[in-house]
VOVOGU-198830 format. One line per 3 residues: their letters; for each residue x, y, z of N, C-alpha, C, O. Coordinates in steps of 0.05 Angstrom, whole numbers, always signed. Layout:
BEGIN
A) X/Y/Z/X/Y/Z/X/Y/Z/X/Y/Z; ...
***
This chain:
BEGIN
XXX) +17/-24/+0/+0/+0/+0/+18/+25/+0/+32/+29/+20; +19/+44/-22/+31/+65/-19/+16/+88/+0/-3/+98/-12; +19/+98/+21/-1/+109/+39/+13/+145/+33/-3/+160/+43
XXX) +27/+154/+25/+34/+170/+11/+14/+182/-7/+9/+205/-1; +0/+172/-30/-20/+171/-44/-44/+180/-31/-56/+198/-43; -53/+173/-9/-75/+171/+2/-78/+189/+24/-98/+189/+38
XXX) -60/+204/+26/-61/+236/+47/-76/+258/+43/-75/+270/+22; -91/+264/+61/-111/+285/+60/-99/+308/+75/-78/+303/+87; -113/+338/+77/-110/+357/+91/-131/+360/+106/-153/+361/+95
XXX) -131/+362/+124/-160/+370/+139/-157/+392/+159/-139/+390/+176; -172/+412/+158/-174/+438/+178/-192/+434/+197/-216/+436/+197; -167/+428/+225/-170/+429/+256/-173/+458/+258/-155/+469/+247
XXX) -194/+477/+271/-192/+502/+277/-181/+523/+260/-193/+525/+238; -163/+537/+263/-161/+560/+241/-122/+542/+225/-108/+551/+207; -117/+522/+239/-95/+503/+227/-103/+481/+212/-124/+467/+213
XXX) -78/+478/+191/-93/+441/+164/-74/+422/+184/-56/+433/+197; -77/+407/+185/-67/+384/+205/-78/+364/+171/-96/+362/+155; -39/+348/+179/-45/+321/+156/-53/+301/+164/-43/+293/+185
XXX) -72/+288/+151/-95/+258/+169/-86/+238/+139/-87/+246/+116; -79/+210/+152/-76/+199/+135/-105/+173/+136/-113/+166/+158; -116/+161/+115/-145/+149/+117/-143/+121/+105/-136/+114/+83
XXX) -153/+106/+129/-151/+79/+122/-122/+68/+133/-115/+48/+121; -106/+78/+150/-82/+75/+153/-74/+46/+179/-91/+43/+196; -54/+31/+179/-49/+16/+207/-39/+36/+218/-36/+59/+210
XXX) -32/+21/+242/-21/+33/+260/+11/+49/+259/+18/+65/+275; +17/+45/+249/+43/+56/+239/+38/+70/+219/+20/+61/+205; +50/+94/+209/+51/+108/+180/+74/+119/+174/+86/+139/+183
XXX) +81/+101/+155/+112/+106/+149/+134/+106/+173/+150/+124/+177; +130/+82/+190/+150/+84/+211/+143/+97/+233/+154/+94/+254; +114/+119/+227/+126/+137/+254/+93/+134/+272/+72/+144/+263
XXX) +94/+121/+294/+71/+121/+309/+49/+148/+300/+57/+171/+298; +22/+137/+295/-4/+157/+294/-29/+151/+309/-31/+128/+317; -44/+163/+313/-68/+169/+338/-92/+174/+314/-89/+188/+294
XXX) -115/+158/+322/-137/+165/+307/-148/+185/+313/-153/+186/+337; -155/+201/+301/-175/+213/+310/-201/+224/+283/-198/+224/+259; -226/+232/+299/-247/+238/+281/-247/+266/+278/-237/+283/+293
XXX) -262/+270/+252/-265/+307/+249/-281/+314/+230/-277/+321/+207; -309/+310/+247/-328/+314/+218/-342/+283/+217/-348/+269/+237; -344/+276/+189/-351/+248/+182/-332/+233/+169/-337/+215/+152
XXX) -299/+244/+179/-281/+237/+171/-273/+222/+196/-285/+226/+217; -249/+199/+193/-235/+179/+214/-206/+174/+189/-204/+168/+166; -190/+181/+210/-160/+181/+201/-140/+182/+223/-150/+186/+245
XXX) -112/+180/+223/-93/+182/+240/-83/+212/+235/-88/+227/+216; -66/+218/+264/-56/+246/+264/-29/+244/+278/-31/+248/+302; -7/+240/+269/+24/+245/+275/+20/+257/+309/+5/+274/+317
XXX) +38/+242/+321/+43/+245/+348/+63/+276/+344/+54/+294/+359; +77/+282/+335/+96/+301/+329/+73/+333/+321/+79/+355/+332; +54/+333/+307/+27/+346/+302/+5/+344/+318/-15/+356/+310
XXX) +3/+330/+344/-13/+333/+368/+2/+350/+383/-8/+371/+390; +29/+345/+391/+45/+355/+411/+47/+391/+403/+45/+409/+419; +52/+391/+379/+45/+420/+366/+24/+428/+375/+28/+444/+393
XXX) -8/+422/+367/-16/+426/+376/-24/+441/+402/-34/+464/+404; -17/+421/+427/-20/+411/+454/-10/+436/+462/-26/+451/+475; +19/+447/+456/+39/+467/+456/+26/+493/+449/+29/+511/+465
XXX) +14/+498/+430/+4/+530/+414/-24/+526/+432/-23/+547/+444; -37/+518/+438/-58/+517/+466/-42/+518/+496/-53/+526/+517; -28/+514/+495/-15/+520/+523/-12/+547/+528/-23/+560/+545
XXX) +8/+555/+510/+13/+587/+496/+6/+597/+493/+17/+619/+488; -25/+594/+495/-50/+612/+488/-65/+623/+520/-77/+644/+527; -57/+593/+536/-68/+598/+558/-56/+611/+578/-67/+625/+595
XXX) -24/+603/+575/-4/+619/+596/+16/+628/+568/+26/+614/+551; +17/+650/+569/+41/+662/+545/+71/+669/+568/+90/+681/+558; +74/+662/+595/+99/+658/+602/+104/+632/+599/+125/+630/+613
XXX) +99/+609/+591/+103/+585/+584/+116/+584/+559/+133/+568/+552; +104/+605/+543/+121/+610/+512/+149/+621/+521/+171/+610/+518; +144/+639/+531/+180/+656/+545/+195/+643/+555/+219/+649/+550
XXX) +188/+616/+577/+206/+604/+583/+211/+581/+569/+231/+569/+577; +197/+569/+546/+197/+555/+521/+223/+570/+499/+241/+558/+488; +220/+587/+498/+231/+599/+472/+261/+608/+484/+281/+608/+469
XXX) +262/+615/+508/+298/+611/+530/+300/+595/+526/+312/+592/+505; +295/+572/+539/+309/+549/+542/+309/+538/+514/+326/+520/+511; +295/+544/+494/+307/+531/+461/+334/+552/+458/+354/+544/+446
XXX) +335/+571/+467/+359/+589/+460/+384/+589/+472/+403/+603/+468; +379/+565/+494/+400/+554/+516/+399/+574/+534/+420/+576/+547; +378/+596/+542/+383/+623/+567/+377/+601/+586/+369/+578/+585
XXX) +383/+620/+607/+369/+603/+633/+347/+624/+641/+349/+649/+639; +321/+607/+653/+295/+634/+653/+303/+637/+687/+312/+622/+705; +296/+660/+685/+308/+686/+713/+286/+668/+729/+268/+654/+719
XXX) +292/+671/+756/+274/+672/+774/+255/+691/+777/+262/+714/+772; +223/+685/+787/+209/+709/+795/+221/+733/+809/+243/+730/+820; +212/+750/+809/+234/+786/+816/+206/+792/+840/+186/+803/+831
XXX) +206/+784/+865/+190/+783/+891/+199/+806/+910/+187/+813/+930; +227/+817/+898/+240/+840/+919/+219/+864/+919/+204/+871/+900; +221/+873/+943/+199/+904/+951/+226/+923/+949/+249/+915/+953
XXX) +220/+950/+942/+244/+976/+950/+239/+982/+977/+216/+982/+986; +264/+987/+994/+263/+989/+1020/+272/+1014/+1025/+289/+1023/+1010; +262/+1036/+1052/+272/+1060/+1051/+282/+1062/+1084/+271/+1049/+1102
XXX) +300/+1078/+1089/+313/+1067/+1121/+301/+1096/+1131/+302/+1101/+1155; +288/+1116/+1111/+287/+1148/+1124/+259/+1137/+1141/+258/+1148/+1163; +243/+1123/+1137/+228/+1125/+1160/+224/+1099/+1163/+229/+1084/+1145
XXX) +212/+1088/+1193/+193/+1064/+1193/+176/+1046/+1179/+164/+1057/+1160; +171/+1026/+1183/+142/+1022/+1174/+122/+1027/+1177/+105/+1031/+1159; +117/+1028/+1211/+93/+1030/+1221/+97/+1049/+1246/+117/+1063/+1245
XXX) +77/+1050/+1271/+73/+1068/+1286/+92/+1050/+1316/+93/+1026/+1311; +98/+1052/+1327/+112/+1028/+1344/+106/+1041/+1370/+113/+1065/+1373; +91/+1023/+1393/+79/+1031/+1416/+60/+1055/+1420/+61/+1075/+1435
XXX) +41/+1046/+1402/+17/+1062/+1395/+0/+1078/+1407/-21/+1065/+1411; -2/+1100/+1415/-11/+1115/+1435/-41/+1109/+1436/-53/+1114/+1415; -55/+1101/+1455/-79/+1094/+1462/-100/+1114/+1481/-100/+1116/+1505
XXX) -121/+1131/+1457/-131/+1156/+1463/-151/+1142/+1497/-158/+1118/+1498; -155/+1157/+1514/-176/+1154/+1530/-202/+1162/+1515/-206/+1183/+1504; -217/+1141/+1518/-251/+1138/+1504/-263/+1161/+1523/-262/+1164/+1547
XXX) -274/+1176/+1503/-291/+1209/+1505/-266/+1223/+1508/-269/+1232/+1530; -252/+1227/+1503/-227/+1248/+1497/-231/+1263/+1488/-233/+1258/+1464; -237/+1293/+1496/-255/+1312/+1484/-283/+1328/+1495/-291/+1351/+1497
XXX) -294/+1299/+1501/-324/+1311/+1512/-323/+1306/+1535/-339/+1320/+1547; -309/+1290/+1551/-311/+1292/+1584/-304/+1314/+1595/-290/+1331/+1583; -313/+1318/+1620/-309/+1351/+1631/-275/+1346/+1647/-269/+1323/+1644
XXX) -262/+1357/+1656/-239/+1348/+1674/-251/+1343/+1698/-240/+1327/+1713; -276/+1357/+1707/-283/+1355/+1737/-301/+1328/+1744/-312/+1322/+1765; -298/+1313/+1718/-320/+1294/+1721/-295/+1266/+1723/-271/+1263/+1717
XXX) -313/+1252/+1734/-296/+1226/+1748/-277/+1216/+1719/-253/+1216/+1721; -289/+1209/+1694/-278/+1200/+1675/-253/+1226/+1665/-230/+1218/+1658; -259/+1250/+1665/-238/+1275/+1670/-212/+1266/+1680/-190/+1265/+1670
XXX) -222/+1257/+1706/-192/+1250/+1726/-182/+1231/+1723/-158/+1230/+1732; -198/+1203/+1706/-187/+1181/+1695/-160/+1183/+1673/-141/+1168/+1668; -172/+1215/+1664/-155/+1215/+1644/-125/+1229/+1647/-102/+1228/+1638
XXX) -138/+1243/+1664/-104/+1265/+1676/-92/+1238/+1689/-68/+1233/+1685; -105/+1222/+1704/-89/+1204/+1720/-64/+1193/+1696/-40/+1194/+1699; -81/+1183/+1672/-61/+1164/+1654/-42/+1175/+1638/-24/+1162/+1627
XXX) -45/+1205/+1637/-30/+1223/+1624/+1/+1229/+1648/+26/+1229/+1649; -11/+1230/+1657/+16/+1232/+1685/+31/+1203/+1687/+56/+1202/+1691; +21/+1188/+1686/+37/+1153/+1684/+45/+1157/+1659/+69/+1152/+1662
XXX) +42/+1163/+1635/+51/+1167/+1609/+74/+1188/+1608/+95/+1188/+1594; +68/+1203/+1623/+92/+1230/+1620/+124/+1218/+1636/+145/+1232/+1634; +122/+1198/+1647/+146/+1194/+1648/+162/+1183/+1632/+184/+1192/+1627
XXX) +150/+1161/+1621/+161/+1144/+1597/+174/+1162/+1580/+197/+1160/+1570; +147/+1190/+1574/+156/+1203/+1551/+179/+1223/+1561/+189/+1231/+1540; +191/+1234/+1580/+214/+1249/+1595/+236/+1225/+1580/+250/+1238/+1564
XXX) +243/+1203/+1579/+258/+1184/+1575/+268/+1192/+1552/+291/+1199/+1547; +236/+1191/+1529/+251/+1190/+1508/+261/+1217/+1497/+282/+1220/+1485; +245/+1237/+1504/+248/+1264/+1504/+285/+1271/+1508/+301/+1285/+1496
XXX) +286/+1253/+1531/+312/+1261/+1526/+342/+1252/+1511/+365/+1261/+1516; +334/+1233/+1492/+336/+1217/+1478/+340/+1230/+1455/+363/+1229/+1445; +317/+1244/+1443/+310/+1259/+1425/+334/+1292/+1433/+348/+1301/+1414
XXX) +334/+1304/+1458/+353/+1327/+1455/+381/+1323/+1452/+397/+1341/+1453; +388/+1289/+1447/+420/+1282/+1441/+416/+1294/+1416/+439/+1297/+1411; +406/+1302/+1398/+411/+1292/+1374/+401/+1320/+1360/+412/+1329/+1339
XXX) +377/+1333/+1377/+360/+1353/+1370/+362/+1371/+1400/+342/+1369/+1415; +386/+1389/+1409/+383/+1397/+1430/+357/+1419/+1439/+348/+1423/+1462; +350/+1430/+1414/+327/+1447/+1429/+303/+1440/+1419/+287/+1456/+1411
XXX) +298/+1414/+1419/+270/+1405/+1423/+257/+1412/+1451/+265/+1407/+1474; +232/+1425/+1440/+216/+1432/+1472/+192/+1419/+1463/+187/+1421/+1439; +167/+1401/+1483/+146/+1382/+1471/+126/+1412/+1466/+115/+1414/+1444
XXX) +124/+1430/+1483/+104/+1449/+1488/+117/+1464/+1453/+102/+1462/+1434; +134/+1473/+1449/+139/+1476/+1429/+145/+1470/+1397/+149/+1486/+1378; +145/+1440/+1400/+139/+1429/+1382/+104/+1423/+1367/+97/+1424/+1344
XXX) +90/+1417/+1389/+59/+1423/+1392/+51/+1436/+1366/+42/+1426/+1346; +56/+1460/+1372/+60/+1488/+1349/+65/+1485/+1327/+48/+1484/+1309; +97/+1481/+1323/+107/+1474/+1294/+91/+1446/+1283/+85/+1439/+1261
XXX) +87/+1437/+1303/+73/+1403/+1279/+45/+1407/+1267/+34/+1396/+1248; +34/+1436/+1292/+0/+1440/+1268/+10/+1452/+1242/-1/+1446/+1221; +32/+1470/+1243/+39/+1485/+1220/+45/+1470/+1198/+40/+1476/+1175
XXX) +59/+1444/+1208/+66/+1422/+1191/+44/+1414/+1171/+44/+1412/+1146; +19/+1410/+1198/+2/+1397/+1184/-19/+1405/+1171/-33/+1391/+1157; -21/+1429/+1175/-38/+1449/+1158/-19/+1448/+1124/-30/+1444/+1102
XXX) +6/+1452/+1126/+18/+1458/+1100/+17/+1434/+1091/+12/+1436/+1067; +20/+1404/+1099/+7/+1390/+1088/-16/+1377/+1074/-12/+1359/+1058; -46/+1387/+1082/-61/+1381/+1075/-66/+1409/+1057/-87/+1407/+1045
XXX) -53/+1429/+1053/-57/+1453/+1035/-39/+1442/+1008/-48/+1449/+987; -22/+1431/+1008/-8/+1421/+994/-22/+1398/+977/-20/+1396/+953; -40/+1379/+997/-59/+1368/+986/-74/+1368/+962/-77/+1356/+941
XXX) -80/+1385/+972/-100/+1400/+964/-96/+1416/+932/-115/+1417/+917; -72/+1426/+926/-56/+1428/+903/-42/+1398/+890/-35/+1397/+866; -41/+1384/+903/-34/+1353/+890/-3/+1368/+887/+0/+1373/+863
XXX) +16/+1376/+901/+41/+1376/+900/+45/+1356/+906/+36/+1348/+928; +60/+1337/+886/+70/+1303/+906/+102/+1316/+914/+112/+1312/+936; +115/+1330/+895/+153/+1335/+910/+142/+1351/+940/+147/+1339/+961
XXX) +129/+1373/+940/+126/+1385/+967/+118/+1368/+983/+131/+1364/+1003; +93/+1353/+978/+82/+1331/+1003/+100/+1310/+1010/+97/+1299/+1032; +122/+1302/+992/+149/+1278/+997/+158/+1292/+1020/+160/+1278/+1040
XXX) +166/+1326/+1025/+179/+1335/+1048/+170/+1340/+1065/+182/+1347/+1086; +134/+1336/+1061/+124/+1335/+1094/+108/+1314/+1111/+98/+1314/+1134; +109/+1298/+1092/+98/+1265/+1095/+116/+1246/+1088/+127/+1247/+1066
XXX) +120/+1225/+1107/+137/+1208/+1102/+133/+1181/+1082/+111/+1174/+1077; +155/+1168/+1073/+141/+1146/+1056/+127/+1131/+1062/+127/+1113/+1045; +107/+1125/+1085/+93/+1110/+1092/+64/+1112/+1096/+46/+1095/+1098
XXX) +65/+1147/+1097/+46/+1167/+1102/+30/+1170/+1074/+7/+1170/+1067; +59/+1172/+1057/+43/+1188/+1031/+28/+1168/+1015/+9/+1182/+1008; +26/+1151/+1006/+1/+1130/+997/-20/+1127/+1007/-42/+1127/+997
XXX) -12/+1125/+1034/-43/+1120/+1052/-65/+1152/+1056/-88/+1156/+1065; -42/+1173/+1044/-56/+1202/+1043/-74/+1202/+1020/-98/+1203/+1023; -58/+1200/+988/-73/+1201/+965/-84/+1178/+966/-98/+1176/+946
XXX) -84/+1161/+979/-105/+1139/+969/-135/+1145/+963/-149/+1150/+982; -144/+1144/+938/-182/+1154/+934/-177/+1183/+922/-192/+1184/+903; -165/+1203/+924/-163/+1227/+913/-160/+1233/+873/-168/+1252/+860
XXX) -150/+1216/+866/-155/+1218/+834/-173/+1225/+823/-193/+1210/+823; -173/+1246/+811/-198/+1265/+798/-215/+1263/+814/-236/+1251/+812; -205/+1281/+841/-220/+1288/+862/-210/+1322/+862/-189/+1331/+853
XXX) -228/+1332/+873/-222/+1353/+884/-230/+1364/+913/-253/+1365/+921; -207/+1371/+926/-207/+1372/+957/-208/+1399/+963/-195/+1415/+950; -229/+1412/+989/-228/+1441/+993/-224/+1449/+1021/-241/+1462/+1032
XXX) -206/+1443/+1032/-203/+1445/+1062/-186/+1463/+1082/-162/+1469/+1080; -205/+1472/+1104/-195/+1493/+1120/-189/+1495/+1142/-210/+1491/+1155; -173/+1499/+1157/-177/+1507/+1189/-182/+1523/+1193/-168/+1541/+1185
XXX) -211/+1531/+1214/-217/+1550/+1221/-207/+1560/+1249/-199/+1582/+1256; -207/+1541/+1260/-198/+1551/+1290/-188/+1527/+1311/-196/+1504/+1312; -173/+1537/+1325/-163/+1517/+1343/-177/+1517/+1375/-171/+1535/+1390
XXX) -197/+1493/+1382/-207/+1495/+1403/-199/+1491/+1424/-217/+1495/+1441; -174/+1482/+1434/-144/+1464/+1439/-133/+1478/+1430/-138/+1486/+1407; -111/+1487/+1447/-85/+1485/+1437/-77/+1454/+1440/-83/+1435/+1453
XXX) -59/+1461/+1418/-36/+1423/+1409/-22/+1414/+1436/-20/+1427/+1457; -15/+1394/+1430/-9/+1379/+1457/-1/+1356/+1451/-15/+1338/+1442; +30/+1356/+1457/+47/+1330/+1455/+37/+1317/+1475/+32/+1329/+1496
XXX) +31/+1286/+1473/+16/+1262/+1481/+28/+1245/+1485/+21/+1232/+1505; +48/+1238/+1470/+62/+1219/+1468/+90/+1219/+1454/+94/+1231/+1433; +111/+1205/+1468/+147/+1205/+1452/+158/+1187/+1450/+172/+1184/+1470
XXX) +159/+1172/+1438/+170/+1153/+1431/+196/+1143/+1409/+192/+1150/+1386; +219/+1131/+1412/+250/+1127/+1404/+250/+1094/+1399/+243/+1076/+1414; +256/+1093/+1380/+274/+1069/+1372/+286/+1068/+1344/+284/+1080/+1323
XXX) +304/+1042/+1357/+323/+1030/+1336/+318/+1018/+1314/+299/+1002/+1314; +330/+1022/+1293/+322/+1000/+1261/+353/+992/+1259/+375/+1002/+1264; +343/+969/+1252/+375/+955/+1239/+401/+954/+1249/+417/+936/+1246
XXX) +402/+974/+1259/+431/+973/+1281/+418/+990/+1300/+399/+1005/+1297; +440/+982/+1330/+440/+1000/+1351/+452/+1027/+1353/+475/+1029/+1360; +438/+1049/+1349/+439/+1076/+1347/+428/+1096/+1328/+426/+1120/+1331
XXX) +420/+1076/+1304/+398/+1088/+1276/+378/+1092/+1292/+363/+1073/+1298; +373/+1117/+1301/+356/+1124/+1321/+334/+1146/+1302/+340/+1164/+1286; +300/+1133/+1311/+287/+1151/+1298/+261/+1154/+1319/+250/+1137/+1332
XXX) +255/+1185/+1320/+233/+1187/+1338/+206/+1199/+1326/+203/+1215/+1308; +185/+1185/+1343/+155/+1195/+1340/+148/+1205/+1354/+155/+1200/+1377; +132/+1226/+1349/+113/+1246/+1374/+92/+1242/+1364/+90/+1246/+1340
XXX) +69/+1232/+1379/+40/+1245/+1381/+31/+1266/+1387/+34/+1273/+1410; +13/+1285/+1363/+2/+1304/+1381/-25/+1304/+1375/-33/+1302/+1352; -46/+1306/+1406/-57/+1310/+1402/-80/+1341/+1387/-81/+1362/+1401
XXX) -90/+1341/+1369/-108/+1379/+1353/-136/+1365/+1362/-144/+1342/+1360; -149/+1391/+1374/-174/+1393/+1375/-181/+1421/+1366/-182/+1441/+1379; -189/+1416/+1332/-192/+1438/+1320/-223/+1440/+1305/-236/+1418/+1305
XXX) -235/+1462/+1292/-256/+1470/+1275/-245/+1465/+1249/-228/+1483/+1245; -247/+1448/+1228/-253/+1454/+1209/-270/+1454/+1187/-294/+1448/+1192; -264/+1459/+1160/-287/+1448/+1136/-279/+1430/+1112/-262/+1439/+1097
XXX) -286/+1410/+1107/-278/+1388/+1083/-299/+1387/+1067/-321/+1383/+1078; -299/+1391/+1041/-312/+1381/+1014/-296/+1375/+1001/-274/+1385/+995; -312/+1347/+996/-288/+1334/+975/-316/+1327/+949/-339/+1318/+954
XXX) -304/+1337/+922/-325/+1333/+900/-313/+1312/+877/-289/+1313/+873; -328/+1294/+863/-312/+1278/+853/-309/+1290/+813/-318/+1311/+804; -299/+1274/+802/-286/+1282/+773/-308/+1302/+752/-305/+1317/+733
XXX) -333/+1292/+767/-362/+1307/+750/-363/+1337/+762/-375/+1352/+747; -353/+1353/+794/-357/+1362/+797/-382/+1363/+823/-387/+1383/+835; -395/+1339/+827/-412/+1338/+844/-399/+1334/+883/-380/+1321/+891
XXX) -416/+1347/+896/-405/+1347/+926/-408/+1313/+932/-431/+1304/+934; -386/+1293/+936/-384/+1269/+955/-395/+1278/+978/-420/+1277/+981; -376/+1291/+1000/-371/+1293/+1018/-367/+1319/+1032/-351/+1335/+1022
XXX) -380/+1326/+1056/-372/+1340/+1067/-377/+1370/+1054/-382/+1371/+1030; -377/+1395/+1071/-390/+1423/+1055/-367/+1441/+1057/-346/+1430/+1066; -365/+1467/+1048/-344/+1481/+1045/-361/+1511/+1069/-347/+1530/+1075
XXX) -385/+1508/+1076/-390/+1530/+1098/-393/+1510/+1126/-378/+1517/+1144; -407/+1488/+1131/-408/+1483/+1161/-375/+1473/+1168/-359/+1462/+1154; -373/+1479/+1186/-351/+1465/+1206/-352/+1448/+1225/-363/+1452/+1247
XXX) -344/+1434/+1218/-338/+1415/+1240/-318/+1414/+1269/-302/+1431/+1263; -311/+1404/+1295/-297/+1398/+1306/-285/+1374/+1309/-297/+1359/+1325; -264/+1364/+1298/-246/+1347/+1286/-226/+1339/+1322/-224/+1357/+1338
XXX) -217/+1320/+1326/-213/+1311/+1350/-182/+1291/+1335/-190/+1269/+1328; -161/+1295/+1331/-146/+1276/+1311/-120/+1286/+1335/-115/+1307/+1347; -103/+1248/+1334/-80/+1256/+1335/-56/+1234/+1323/-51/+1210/+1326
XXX) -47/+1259/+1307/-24/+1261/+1294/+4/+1244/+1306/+12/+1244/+1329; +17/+1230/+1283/+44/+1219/+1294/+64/+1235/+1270/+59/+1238/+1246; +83/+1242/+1283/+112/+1256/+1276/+125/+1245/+1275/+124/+1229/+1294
XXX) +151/+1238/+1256/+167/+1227/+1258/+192/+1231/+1244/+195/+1236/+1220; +213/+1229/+1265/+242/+1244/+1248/+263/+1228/+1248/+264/+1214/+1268; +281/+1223/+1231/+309/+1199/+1230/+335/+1217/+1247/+356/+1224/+1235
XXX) +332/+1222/+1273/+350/+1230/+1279/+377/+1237/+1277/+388/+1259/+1278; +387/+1215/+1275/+418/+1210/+1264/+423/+1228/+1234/+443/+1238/+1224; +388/+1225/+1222/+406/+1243/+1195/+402/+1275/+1200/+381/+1286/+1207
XXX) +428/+1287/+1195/+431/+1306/+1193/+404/+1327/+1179/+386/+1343/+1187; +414/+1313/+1154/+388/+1335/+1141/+356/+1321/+1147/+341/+1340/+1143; +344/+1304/+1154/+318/+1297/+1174/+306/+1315/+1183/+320/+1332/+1194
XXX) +279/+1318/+1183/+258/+1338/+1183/+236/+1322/+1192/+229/+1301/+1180; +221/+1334/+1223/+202/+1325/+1222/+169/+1317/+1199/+156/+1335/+1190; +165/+1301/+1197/+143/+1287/+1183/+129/+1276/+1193/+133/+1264/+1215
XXX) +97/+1278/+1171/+74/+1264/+1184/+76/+1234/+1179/+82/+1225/+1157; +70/+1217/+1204/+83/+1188/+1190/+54/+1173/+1190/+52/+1152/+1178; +35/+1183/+1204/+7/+1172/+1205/-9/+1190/+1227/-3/+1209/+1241
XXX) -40/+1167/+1222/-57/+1180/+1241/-69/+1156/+1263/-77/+1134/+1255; -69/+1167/+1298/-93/+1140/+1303/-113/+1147/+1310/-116/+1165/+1327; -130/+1134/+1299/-167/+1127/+1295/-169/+1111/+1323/-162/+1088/+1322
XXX) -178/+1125/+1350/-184/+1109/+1364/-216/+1090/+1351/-230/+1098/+1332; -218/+1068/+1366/-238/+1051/+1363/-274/+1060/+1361/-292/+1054/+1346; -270/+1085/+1395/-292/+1100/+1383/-298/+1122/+1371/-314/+1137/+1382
XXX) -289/+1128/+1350/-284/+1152/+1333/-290/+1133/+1306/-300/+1147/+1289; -287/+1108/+1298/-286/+1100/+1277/-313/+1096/+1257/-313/+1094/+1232; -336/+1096/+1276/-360/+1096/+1255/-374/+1125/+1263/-399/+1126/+1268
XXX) -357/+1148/+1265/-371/+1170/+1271/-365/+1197/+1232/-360/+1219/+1224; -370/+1171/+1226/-362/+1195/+1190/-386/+1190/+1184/-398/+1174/+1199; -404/+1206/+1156/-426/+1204/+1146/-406/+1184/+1120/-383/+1174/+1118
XXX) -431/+1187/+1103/-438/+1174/+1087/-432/+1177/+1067/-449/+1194/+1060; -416/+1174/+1042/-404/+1182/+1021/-428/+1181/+998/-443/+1162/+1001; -437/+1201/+971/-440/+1196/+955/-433/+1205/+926/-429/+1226/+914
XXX) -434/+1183/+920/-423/+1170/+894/-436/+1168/+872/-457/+1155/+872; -424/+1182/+845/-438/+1191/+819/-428/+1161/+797/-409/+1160/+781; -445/+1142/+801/-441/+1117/+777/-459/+1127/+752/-479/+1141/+748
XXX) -438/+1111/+738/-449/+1110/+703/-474/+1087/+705/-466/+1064/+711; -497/+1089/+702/-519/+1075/+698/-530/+1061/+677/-539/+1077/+660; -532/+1040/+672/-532/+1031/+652/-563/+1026/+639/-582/+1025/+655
XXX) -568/+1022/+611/-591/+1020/+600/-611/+1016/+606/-626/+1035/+606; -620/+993/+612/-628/+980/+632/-650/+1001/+656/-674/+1006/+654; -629/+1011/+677/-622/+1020/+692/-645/+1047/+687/-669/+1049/+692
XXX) -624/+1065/+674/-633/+1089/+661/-660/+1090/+641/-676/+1109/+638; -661/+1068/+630/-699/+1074/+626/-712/+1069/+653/-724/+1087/+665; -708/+1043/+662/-733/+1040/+691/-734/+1069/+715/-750/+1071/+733
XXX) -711/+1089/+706/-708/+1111/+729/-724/+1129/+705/-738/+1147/+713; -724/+1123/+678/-734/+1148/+667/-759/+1149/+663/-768/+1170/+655; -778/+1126/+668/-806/+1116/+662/-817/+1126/+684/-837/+1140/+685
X) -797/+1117/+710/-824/+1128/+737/-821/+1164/+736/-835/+1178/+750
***
């Protein structure tokens, strides 16, 4: 039997795959697989499945092709690239977290929960003398009562800065850990915010020192507590008010963490975060939000 003679073309998907018809098991030496296609039955080359098998793989994962097409070129394929960029100018996180007394703000001082609270502030103020002085190795005229001051100034020029979307100015007053978790949600937003008045004066709360990586890479945090008036509207990309008004004010209860790399010379205090005590956390309104509505949608709202 010349089986040469007797070869067909047949189109598997948008490829001709050669089927040979009526064939044994062998064709021309080289093992073949039956298969059907249509109202056709013929064999199909083991060498032309594997093709196949391969350009469907490739289709499904195309780094399977990349590390296919190296290793035909004799490369060796890289390992996954899993490394993060690391920055030593600030922390990661907030470290020995200052823990607000619940009603901070609205208790009277003369009232029993008042005295609860001077009590814990006085057990706290020693710790913070420690680090305080810790902090004047390095920074001799740090004063807490006077820092207070400079950190609202800080933090006013930061959220004014905001507010212009300077990212180089906000790099020098927010630290790298700060600044993502700041712009996070702000994209084709627009922010309108003010301080009106300070109901409180500022008030260092908390001081806190430690070490990264070696003994003496010394970097410190201050808490301060602001009990200030202000106003937030935030409107989103259409122009419509989300959030918040640009005449009422509010009284805002926040405290602030500072944070400076001592050892470096040129180091500048920065905002490194905020803490949200527990009950302060479901005390925001309600955001709203301008969605694209779809067909559907937009007749059944336009009928009623």
């Amino acid at each position: 039997m010349v089986l040469s003679s007797i070869r067909s073309v047949v189109s598997v998907g948008r490829s001709q795959v050669h089927v040979y018809f009526l064939c044994p098991k062998k064709v021309l030496g080289m093992p073949a697989i039956v298969v059907r296609h249509g109202s056709f039955k013929g064999m199909l080359l083991k060498k032309d499945k594997k093709r196949i098998d391969e350009r469907d793989a490739f289709r499904a994962d195309p780094t399977k092709m990349v590390k296919h097409m190296l290793k035909k070129a004799g490369l060796r394929v890289a390992l996954p690239d899993n490394h993060r960029p690391v920055t030593i100018t600030c922390t990661g996180a907030i470290f020995e977290e200052y823990v607000p007394p619940e009603g901070d703000g609205k208790v009277s001082a003369l009232s029993t929960e008042g005295a609860k609270q001077r009590l814990e502030r006085v057990k706290n103020v020693g710790v913070s003398q420690v680090h305080v002085r810790k902090i004047r190795r390095h920074e001799p005229e740090f004063m807490p009562s006077e820092f207070a001051w400079k950190a609202q100034q800080i933090y006013i020029k930061a959220n004014k800065t905001l507010q212009e979307f300077d990212r180089a100015e906000l790099h020098s007053l927010v630290t790298e850990k700060c600044y993502p978790d700041m712009i996070s949600g702000f994209r084709y937003k627009t922010i309108r915010w003010n301080l009106m008045e300070s109901i409180e004066k500022p008030k260092v709360v908390h001081v806190r020192t430690t070490d990264m990586l070696s003994k003496g890479n010394l970097y410190g945090q201050v808490t301060v507590r602001m009990h200030t008036k202000q106003t937030l509207a935030i409107y989103d990309r259409f122009g419509r008010l989300m959030i918040g008004s640009e005449r009422v004010s509010k009284d805002i209860l926040e405290y602030i963490v500072f944070e400076k790399h001592l050892v470096n010379i040129y180091g500048s205090w920065r905002i490194h975060g905020k803490i949200i005590p527990s009950w302060l956390v479901n005390s925001h309104e309600p955001i709203l939000r301008t969605l694209l509505a779809n067909e559907e949608e937009f007749k059944s709202v336009h009928n009623m």
